[in-house]
C-alpha positions as CSV (number, residue, x, y, z in Angstrom):
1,X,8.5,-28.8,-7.0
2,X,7.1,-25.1,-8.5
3,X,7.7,-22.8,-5.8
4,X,4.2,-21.0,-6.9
5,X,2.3,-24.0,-5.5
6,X,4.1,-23.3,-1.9
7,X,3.6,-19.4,-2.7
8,X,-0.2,-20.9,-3.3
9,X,-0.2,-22.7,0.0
10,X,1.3,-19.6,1.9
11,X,-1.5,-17.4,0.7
12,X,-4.6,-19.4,1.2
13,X,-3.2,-20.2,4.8
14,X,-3.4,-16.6,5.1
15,X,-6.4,-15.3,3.3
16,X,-8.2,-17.9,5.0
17,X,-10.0,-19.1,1.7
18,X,-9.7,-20.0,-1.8
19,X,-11.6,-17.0,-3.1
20,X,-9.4,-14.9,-1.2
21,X,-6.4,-16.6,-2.2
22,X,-7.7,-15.9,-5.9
23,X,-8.0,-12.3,-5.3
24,X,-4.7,-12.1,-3.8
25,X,-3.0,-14.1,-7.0
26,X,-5.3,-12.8,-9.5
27,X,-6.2,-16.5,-10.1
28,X,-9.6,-18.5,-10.5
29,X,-10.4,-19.9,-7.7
30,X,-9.9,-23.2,-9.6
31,X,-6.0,-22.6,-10.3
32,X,-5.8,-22.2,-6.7
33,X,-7.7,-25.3,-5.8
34,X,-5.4,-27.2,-8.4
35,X,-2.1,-26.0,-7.2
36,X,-3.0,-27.0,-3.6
37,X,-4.5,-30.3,-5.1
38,X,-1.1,-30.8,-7.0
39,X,1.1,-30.1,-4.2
40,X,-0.5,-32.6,-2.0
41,X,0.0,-35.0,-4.6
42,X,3.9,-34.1,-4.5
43,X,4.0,-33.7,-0.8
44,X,1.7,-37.0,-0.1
45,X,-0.1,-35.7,3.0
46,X,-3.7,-33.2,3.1
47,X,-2.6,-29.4,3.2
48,X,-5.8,-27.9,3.5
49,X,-9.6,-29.0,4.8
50,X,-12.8,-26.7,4.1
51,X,-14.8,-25.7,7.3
52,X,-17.9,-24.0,5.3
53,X,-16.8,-21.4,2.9
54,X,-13.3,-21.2,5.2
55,X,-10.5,-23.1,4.4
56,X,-7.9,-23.9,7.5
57,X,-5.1,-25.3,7.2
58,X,-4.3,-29.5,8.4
59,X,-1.1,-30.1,10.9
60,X,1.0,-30.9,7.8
61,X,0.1,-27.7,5.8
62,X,0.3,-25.1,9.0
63,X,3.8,-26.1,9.4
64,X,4.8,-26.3,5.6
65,X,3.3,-22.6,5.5
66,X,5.6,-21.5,8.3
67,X,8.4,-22.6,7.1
68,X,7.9,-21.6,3.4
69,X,8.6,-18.5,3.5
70,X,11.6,-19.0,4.8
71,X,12.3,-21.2,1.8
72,X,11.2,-19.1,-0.7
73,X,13.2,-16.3,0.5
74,X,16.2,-18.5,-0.1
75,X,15.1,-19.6,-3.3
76,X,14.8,-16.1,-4.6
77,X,18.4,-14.9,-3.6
78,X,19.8,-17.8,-5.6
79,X,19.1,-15.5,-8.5
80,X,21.3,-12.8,-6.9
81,X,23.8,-15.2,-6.3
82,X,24.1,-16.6,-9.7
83,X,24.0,-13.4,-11.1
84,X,27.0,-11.3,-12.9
85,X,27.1,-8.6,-10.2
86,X,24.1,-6.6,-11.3
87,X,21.6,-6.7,-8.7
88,X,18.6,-8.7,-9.9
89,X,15.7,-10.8,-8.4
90,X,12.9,-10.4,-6.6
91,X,12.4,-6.9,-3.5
92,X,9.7,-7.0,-1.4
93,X,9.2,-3.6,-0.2
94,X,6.5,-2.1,2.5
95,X,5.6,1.4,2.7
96,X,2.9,3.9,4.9
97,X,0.3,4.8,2.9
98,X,1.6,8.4,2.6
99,X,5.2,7.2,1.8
100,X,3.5,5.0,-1.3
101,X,1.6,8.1,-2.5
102,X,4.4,10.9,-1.8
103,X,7.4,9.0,-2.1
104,X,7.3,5.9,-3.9
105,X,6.2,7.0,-6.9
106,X,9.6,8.7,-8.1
107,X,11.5,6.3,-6.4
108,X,10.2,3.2,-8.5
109,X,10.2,5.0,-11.3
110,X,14.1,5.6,-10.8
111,X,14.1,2.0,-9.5
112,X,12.7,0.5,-12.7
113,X,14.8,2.8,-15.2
114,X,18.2,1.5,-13.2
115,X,17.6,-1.8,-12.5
116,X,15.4,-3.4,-14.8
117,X,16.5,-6.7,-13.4
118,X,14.7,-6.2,-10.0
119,X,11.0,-7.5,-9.4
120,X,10.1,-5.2,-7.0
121,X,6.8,-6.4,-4.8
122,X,5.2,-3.7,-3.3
123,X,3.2,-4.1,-0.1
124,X,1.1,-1.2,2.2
125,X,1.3,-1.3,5.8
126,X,2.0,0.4,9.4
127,X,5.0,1.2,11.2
128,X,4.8,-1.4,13.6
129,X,3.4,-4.2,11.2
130,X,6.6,-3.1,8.4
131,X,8.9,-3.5,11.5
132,X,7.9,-7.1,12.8
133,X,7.7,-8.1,8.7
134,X,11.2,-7.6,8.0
135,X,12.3,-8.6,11.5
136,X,10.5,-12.1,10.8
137,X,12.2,-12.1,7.2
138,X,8.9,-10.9,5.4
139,X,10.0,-7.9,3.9
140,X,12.7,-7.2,2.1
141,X,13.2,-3.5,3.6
142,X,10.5,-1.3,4.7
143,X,10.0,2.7,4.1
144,X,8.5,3.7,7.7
145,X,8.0,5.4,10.8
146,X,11.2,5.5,13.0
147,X,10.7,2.8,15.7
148,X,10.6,4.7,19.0
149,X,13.2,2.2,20.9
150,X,16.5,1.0,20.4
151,X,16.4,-2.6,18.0
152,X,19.1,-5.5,17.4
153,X,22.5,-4.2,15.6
154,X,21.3,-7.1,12.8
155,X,19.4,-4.5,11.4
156,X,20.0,-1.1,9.7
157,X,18.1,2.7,9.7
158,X,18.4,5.6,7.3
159,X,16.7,8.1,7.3
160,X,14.8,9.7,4.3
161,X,12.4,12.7,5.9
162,X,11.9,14.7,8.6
163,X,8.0,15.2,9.2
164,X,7.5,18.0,11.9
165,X,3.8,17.8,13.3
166,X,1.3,20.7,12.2
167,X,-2.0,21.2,13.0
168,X,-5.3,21.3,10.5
169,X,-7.8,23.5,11.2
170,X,-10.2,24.4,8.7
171,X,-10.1,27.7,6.6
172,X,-12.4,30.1,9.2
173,X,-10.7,29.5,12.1
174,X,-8.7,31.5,13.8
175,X,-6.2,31.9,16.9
176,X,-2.6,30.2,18.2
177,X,-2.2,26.8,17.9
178,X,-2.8,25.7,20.7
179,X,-5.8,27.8,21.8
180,X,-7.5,26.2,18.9
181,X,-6.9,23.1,19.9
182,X,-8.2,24.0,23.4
183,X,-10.8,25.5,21.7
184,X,-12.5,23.2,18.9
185,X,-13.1,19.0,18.7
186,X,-10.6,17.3,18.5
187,X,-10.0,14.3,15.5
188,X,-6.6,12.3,16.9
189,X,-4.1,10.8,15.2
190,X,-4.2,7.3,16.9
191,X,-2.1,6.4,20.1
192,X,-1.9,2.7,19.3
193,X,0.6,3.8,16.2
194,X,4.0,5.6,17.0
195,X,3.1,9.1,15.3
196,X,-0.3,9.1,17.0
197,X,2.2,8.4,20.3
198,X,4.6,11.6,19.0
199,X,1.0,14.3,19.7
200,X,0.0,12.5,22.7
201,X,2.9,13.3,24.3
202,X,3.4,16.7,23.2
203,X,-0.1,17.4,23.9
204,X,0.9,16.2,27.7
205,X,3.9,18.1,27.6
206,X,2.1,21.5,26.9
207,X,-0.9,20.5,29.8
208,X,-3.6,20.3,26.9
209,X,-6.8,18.4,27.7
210,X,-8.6,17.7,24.4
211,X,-11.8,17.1,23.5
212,X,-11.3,14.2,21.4
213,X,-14.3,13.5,18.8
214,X,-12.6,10.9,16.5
215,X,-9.6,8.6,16.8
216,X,-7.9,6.8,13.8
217,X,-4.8,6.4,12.0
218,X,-5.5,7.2,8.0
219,X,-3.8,10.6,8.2
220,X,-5.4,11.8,4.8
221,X,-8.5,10.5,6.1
222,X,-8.0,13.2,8.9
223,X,-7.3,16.2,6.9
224,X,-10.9,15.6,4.5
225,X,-12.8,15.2,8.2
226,X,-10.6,18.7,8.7
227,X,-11.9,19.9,6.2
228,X,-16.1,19.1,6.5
229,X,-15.5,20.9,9.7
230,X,-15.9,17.7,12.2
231,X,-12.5,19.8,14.0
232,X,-8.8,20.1,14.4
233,X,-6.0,17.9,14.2
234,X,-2.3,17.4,15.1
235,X,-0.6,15.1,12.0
236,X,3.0,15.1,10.2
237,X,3.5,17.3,7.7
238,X,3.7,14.1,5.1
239,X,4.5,14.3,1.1
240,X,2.7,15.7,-1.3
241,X,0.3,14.9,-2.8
242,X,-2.1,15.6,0.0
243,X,-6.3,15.0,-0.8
244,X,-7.1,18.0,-3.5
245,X,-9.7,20.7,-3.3
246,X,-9.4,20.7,1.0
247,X,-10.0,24.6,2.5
248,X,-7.1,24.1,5.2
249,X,-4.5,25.5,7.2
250,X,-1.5,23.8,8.1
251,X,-0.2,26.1,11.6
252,X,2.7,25.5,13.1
253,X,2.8,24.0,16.6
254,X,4.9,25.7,19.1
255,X,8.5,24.3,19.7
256,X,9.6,21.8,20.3
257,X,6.9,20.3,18.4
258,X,7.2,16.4,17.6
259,X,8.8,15.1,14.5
260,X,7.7,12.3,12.8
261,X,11.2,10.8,10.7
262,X,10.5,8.4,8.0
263,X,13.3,6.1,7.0
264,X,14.3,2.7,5.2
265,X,14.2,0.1,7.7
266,X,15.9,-3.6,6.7
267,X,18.2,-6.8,7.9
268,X,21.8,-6.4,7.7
269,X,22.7,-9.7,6.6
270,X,19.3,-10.3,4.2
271,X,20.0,-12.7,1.3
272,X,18.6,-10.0,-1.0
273,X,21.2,-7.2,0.3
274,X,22.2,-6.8,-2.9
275,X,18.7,-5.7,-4.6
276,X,17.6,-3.9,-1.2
277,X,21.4,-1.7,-1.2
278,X,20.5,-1.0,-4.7
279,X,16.9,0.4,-3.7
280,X,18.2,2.8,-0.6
281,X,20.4,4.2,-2.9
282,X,17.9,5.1,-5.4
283,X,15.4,6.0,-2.6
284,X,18.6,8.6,-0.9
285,X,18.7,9.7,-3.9
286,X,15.4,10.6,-4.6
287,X,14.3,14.7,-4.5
288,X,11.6,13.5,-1.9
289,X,14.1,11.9,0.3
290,X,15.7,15.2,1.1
291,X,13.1,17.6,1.3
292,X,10.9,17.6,4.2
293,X,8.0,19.6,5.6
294,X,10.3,21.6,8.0
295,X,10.9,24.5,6.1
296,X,7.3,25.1,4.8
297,X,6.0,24.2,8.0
298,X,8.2,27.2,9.5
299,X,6.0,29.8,8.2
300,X,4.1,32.4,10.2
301,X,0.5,31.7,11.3
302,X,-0.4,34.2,9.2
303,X,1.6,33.1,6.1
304,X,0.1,29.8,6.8
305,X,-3.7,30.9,6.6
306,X,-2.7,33.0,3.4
307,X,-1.2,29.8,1.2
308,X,-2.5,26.9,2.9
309,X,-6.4,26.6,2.0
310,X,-5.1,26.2,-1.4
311,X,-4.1,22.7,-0.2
């Protein structure tokens, strides 16, 4: 049996669709309908049945796609096994959008000059989604949000960077931290996600009733709404690069203001720990790793409003 075909079956169970599948795979939608067609064949049950434009899955093929994954994951580190002690085979990595932006960049590129022999897959997600993925054997590792509660000794945490919370405010404004905020709208960083959790409680702790105007998660998103004026904003300091041509300040929050600490999150005993050791080495390693927004976040107000609109 080609593994693809159960890769196939995994994804259109999934995307719900053929077409979607063929996005997904950068395939015709035809490929995809012959790969399923040909893995029936093999399997000698239905996998699939059309419901309008939808495709869902039969009995058979819901339970194949649950435990394919699985499967695959097992296929894949036979590579590693076989091998001559050089990591190789396939990593499946998730990130935060600002970690693939700010930090991921250098890291792969060190990633691909040292081990040449490693597919790397990279995938975009949120804390809490990166977590449960490599928890349920998704994910290979996961560059993320600390997880704000204690999980199973089966899995492993290093930290990379140390994200103290600043607030945006655009260029004219002017006052303390936390008058302004008093003061202005207020655009939040959102509570169902664990940073968006890290202001709300600070914000308790220091008695602040906002007037909340917007609430969402896309942190860069945030700072361009900053930016156009709409208000303020509590976020992590995250790696550069941030959006360009924003008229800014990044203020320092009064102590002990939240920190936000990004890390490599991933299984102890996963049958790629070979490839995934190899990749939080590299990422330790990298100059991003180590250098966090606490010292430039330390400024004065007033060097802040000097520098910052240049962000």
């Amino acid at each position: 049996m080609d593994t693809r075909f159960l890769e196939t079956l995994v994804t259109v169970v999934r995307e719900g669709s053929l077409a979607g599948a063929a996005r997904a795979m950068n395939l015709t939608p035809a490929a995809i309908a012959l790969r399923i067609h040909t893995l029936e064949q093999e399997l000698g049950a239905s996998l699939v049945t059309r419901a309008g434009r939808n495709v869902i899955p039969t009995a058979a093929g819901a339970a194949i796609a649950a435990r394919a994954p699985h499967l695959l994951s097992e296929i894949g580190a036979l590579s590693v096994v076989a091998g001559d002690g050089y990591p190789r085979g396939e990593l499946r990595i998730g990130a935060i959008s600002s970690a693939i932006t700010g930090m991921m960049p250098s890291i792969l590129k060190r990633m691909v000059k040292t081990y040449a022999a490693i597919d790397v897959y990279l995938e975009p997600g949120r804390s809490p989604e990166l977590y449960h993925q490599v928890v349920d054997g998704e994910l290979d590792v996961a560059v993320m949000v600390q997880p704000p509660f204690t999980f199973s000794k089966s899995f492993l945490w290093k930290p990379l960077r140390s994200e103290p919370f600043i607030l945006l405010a655009p260029a004219s404004v002017s006052g303390e931290a936390l008058d302004i905020i008093r003061r202005y709208p207020f655009i939040r960083y959102d509570r169902r996600y664990w940073g968006g959790r890290l202001v709300d409680r600070y914000l308790r702790s220091q008695r602040i009733a906002t007037n909340d105007r917007f609430e969402l998660d896309a942190i860069e998103a945030i700072a361009v709404m900053v930016d156009s004026e709409l208000g303020v904003a509590v976020v992590p300091d995250w790696a550069e690069p941030w959006p360009s041509g924003l008229r800014i300040q990044k203020i320092p929050l009064p102590k002990p203001a939240p920190v936000r600490q990004v890390g490599l999150f991933w299984q102890r005993s996963s049958p790629r720990i070979a490839v995934v050791e190899a990749f939080c080495r590299i990422a330790s390693e990298a100059p991003e790793a180590v250098r966090g927004g606490e010292q430039r976040a330390a400024t004065s107000s007033a060097e802040a409003r000097r520098r910052l609109p240049k962000v």
